[in-house]
VOBA-437028 format. One record per residue (C-alpha): residue number from 1; x, y, z; chain. Coordinates in Angstrom, 3 decimals. Layout:
VOBA-437028
SITE	NUM	X	Y	Z	A
...
This chain:
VOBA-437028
SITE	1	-52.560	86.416	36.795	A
SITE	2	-53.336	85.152	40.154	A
SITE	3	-53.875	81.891	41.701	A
SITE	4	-55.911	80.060	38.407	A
SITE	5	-53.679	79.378	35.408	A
SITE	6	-56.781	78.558	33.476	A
SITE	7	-59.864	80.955	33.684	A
SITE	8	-62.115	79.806	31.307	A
SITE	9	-66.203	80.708	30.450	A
SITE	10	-68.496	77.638	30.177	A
SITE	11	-70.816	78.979	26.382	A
SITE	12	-73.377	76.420	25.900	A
SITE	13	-74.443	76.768	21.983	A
SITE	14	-76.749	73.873	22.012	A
SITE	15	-79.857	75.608	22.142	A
SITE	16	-79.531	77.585	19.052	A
SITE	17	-79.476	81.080	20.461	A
SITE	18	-75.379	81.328	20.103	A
SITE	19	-73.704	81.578	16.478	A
SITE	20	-71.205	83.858	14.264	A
SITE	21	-70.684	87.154	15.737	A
SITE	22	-72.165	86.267	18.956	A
SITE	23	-69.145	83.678	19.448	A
SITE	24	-66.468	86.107	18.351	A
SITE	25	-67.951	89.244	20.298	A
SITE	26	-67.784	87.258	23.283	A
SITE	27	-64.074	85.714	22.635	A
SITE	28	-62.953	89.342	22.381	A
SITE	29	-64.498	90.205	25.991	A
SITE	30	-63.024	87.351	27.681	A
SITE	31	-59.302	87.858	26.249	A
SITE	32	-59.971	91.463	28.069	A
SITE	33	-61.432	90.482	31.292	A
SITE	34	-58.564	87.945	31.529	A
SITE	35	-60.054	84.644	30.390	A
SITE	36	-58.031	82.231	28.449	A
SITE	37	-60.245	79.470	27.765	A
SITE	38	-63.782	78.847	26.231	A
SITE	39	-65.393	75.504	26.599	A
SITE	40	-68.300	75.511	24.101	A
SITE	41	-71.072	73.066	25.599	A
SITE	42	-71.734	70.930	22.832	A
SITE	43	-74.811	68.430	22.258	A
SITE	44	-74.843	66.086	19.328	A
SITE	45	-77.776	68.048	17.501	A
SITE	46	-75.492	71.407	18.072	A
SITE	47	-73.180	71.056	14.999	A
SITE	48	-73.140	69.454	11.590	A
SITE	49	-71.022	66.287	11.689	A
SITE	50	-69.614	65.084	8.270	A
SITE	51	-69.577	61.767	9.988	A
SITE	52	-73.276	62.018	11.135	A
SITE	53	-74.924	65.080	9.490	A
SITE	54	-78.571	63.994	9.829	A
SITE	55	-77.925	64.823	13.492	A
SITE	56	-78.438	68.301	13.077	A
SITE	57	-81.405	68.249	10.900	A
SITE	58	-84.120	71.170	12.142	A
SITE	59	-81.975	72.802	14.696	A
SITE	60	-79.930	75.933	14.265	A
SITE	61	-76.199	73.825	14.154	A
SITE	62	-72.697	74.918	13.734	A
SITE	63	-70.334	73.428	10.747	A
SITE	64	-66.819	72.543	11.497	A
SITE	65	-66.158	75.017	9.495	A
SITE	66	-67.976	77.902	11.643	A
SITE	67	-65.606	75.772	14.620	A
SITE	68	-62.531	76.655	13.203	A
SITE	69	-63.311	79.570	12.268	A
SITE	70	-64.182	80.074	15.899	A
SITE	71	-60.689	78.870	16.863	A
SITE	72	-58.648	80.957	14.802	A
SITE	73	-60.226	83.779	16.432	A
SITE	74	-59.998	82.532	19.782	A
SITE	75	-56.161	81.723	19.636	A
SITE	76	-55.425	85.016	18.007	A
SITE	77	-56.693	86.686	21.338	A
SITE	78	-54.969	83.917	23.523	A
SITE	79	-58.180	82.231	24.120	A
SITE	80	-58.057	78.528	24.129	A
SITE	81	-61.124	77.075	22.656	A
SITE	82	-62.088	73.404	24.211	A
SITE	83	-64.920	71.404	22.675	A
SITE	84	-67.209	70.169	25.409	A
SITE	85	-69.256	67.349	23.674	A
SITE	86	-71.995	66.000	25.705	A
SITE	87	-70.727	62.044	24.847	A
SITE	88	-73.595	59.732	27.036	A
SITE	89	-76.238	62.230	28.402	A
SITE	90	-78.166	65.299	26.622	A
SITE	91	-78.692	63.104	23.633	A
SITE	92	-82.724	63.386	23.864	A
SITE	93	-82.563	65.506	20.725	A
SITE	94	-80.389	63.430	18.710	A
SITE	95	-81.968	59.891	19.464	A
SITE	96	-85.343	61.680	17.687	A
SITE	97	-83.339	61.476	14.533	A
SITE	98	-84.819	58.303	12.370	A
SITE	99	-81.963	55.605	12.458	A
SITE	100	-80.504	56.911	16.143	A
SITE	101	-83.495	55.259	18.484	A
SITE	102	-81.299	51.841	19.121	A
SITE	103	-78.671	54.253	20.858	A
SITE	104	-80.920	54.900	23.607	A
SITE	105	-80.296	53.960	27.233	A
SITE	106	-83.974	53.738	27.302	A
SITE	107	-86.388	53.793	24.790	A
SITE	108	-89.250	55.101	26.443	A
SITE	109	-87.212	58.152	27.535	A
SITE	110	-84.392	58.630	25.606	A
SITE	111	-81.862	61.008	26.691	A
SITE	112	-78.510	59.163	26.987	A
SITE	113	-76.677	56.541	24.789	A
SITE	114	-76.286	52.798	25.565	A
SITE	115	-73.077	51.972	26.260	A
SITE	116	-71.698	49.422	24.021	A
SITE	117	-69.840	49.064	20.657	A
SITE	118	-72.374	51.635	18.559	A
SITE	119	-71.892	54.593	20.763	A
SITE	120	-68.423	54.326	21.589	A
SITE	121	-68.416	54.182	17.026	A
SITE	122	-70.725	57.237	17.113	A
SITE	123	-68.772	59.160	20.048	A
SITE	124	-65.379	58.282	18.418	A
SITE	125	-66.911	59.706	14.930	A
SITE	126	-68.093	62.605	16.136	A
SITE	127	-64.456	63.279	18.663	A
SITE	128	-62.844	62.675	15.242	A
SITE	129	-64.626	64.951	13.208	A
SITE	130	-63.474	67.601	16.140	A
SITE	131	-60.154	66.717	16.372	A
SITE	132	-58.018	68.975	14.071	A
SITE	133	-60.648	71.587	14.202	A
SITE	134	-59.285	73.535	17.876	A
SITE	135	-55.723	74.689	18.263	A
SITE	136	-55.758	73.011	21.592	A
SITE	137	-54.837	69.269	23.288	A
SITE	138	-58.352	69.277	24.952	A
SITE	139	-61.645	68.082	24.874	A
SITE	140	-64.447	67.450	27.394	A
SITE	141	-66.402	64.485	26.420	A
SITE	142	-68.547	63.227	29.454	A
SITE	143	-71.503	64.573	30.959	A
SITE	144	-74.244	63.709	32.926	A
SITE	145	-74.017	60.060	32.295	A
SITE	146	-76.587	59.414	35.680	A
SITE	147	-78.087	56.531	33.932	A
SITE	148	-75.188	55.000	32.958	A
SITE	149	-75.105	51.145	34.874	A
SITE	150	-78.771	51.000	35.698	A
SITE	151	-80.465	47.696	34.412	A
SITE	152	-83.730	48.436	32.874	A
SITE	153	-86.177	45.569	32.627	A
């Protein structure tokens, strides 16, 4: 295999242009070209959260069930499939959704969460709605978090 255990291909699906077929076509050309991982780039508007599913509303999202699905596939080819949830930044989307707004970092451009008690709730709801859905041990949940510990006045 060479010198990298783990090869893996970086899919971001949060835009709405990746789904179904797409997913699985592209599983099957990795296990041949040698890759045996799939992180799927994940913002919170990207999928349909039984713990949040307003967070979704008006974009183009993935169910848990389309995950799994996803997974099965993916291990049947020897392709690991690891959930990267964007879990402070990339939240611009999701903060637009009506009872979200007091998550934001800042108000007046929201595109990460606040830390404190509600987001680590709303990260840990959304982690658990993954967790049981990917063969796996892993998740990436931390991204872009450059505003994190800057005091806004």
């Amino acid at each position: 295999m060479g010198p990298f255990a783990r090869r893996a291909l970086l899919l971001d699906v949060s835009r709405g242009q990746v789904h179904g077929a797409v997913l699985h076509d592209a599983v099957d050309r990795m296990a041949t070209m040698g890759y045996n991982a799939l992180l799927l780039y994940l913002e919170a508007h990207a999928v349909r959260w039984p713990s949040h599913p307003r967070l979704a509303d008006g974009y183009p999202a993935l169910s848990l069930d389309d995950l799994r699905a996803l997974d099965e596939h993916a291990v049947a080819r020897g392709v690991a499939l690891i959930p990267a949830l964007q879990t402070l930044g990339h939240w611009d989307r999701a903060l637009r959704t009506p009872g979200y707004a007091h998550l934001a970092h800042d108000r007046d451009h929201p595109w990460s969460l606040r830390p404190g008690p509600d987001a680590w709730s709303l990260v840990d709801d959304l982690v658990g709605d993954l967790a049981g859905v990917c063969h796996g041990p892993l998740v990436h949940a931390v991204d872009s978090s450059c505003q994190i510990g800057i005091i806004l006045a």
